[in-house]
C-alpha positions as CSV (number, residue, x, y, z in Angstrom):
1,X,6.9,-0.8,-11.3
2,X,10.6,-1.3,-10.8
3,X,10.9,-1.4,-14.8
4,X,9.0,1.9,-15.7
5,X,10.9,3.3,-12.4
6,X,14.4,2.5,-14.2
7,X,13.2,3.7,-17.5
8,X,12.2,7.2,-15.8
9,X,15.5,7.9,-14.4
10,X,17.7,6.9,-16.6
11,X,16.8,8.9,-19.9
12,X,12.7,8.5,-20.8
13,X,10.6,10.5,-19.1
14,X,7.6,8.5,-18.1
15,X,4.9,9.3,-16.2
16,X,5.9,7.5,-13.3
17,X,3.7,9.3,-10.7
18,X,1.0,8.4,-12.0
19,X,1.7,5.1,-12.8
20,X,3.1,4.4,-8.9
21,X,-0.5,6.4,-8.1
22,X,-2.7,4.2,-10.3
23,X,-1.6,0.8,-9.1
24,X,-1.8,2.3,-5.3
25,X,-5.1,3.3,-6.2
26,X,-5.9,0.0,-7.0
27,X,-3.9,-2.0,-4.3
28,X,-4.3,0.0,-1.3
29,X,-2.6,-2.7,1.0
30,X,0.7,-2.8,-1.2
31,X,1.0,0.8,-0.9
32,X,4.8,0.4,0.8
33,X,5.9,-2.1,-1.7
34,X,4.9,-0.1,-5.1
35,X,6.7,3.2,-3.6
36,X,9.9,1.0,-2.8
37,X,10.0,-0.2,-6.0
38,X,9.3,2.9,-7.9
39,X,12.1,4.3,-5.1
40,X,14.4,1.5,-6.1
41,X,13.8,1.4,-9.9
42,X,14.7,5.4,-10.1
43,X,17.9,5.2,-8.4
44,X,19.0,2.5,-10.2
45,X,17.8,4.7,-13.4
46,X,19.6,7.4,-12.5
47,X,23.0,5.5,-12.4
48,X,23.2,4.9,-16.0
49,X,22.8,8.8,-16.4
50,X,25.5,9.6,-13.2
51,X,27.6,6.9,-15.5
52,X,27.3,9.4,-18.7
53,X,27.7,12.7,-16.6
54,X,31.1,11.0,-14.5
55,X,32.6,10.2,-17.9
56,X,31.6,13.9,-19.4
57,X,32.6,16.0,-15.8
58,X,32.2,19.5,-15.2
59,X,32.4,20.2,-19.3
60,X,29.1,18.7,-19.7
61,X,27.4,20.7,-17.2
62,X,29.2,24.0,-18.3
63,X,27.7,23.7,-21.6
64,X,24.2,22.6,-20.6
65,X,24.1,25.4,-17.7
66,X,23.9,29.1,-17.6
67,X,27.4,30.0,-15.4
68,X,24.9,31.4,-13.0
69,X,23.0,28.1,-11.9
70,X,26.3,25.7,-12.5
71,X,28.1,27.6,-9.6
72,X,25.0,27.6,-7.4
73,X,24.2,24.0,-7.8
74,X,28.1,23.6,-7.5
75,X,28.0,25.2,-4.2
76,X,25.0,23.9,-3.0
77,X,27.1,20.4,-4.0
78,X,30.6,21.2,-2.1
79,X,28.5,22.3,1.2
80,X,25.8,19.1,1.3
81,X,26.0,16.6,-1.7
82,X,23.7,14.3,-0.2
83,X,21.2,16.9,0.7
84,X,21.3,18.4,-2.5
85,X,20.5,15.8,-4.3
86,X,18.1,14.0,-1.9
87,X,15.3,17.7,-1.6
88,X,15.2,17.5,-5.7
89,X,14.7,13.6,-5.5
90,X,11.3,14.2,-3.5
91,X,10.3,17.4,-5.6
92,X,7.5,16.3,-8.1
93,X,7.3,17.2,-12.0
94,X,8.6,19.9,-13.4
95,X,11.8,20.0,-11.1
96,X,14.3,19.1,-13.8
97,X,15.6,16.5,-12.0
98,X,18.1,14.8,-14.2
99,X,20.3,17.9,-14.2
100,X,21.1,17.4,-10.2
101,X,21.8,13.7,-11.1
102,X,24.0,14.8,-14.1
103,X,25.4,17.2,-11.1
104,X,26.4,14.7,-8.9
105,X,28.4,12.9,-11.2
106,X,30.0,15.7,-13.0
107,X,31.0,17.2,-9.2
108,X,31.8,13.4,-8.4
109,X,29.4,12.0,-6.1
110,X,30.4,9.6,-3.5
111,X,28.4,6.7,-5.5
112,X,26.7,5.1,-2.6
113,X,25.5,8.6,-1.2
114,X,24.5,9.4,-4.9
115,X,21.8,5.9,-4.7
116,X,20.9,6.4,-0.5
117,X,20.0,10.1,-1.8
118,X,17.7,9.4,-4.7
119,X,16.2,6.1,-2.8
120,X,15.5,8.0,0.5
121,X,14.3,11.2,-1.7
122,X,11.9,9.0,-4.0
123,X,11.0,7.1,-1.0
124,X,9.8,10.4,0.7
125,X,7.9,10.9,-2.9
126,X,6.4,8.4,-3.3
127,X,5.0,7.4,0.1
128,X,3.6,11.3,0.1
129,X,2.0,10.7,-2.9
130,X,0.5,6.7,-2.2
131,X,-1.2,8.5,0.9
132,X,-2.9,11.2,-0.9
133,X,-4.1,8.8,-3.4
134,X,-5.3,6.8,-0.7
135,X,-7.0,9.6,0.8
136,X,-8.3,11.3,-2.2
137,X,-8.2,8.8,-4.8
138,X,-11.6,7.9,-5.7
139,X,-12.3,11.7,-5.4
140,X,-9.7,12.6,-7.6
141,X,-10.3,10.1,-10.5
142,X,-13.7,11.0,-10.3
143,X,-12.9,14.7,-10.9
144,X,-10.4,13.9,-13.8
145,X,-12.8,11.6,-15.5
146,X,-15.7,14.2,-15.5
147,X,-13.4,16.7,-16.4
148,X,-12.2,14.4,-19.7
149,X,-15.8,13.4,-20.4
150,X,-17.4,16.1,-20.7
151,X,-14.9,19.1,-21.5
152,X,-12.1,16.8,-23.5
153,X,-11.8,19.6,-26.2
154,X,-10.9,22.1,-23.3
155,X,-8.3,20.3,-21.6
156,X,-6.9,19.2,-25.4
157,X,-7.2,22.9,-26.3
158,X,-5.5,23.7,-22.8
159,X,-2.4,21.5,-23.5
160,X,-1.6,22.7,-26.8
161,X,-1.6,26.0,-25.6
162,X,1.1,25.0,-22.9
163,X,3.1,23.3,-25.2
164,X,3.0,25.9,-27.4
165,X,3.9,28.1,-25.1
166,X,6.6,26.1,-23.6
167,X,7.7,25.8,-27.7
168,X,7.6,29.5,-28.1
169,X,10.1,29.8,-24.8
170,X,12.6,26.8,-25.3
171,X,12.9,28.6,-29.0
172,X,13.2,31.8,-27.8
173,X,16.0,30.7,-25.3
174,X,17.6,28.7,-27.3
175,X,18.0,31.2,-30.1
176,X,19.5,33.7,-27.1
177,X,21.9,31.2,-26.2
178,X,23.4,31.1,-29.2
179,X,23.7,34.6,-30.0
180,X,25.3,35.2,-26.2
181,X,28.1,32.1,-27.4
């Protein structure tokens, strides 16, 4: 857990929500220790990326932001740095998450504030979502596994249409970028 947790934050993607819900799903009892882990394993991720983003400052983020959103996350930084990093830590998938870590190293986190407010955050995540998976676990596997069985070419039809339509945007954007530069 701690592994895939590190992986996550520091530059993969993984699907670590599921992966924290499927062994609490299995292990009801260790519930505490798998959302520690996953806690502990993403803040220590997320350091090798604050590393990258305190070498790279403000000029990184300038370049990856629209001006717009770099001077409200800057703001939201300069007024509560632990807060703003700690409410994006708990927020689940899509929250793009690796730009507030990249954040608090390019505005120059205090580092032990920058791991307190991803542990505490993650913490907060993942003990949300170990209860609901306790609670509505077998329910919810049961409805995913129908759902697979017997309509797999919808949902496969269903997520190439979002990532096509996710291609079509990032495209689209990305070609408006670069005529606005």
């Amino acid at each position: 857990m701690f592994v895939v947790a590190a992986v996550d934050g520091s530059l993969l993607g993984l699907p670590l929500d599921a992966v924290v819900a499927s062994y609490v799903y299995q292990d009801h009892a260790r519930f505490w220790l798998y959302a520690i882990l996953a806690a502990a394993g993403s803040a220590v991720g997320s350091s090798l990326l604050y590393l990258g983003g305190y070498a790279g400052g403000e000029a990184l983020l300038r370049k990856r932001m629209a001006p717009a959103r770099f001077e409200k996350i800057k703001h939201s930084f300069d007024r509560h740095e632990f807060w703003a990093l700690m409410f994006p830590a708990m927020l689940p998938p899509p929250t793009p998450f690796k730009l507030f870590v990249l954040a608090a190293a390019g505005f120059e986190m205090n580092y032990g504030h920058f791991i307190l407010a991803i542990f505490l955050g993650r913490l907060a995540r993942f003990f949300i979502l170990s209860l609901l998976t306790i609670r509505y676990g077998s329910q919810a596997v049961d409805v995913v596994a129908t759902l697979f069985s017997t309509h797999l070419h919808w949902v496969l039809g269903t997520v190439g249409v979002v990532i096509g339509v996710w291609l079509v945007l990032h495209l689209k954007n990305r070609r408006r970028r670069a005529l606005d530069a």
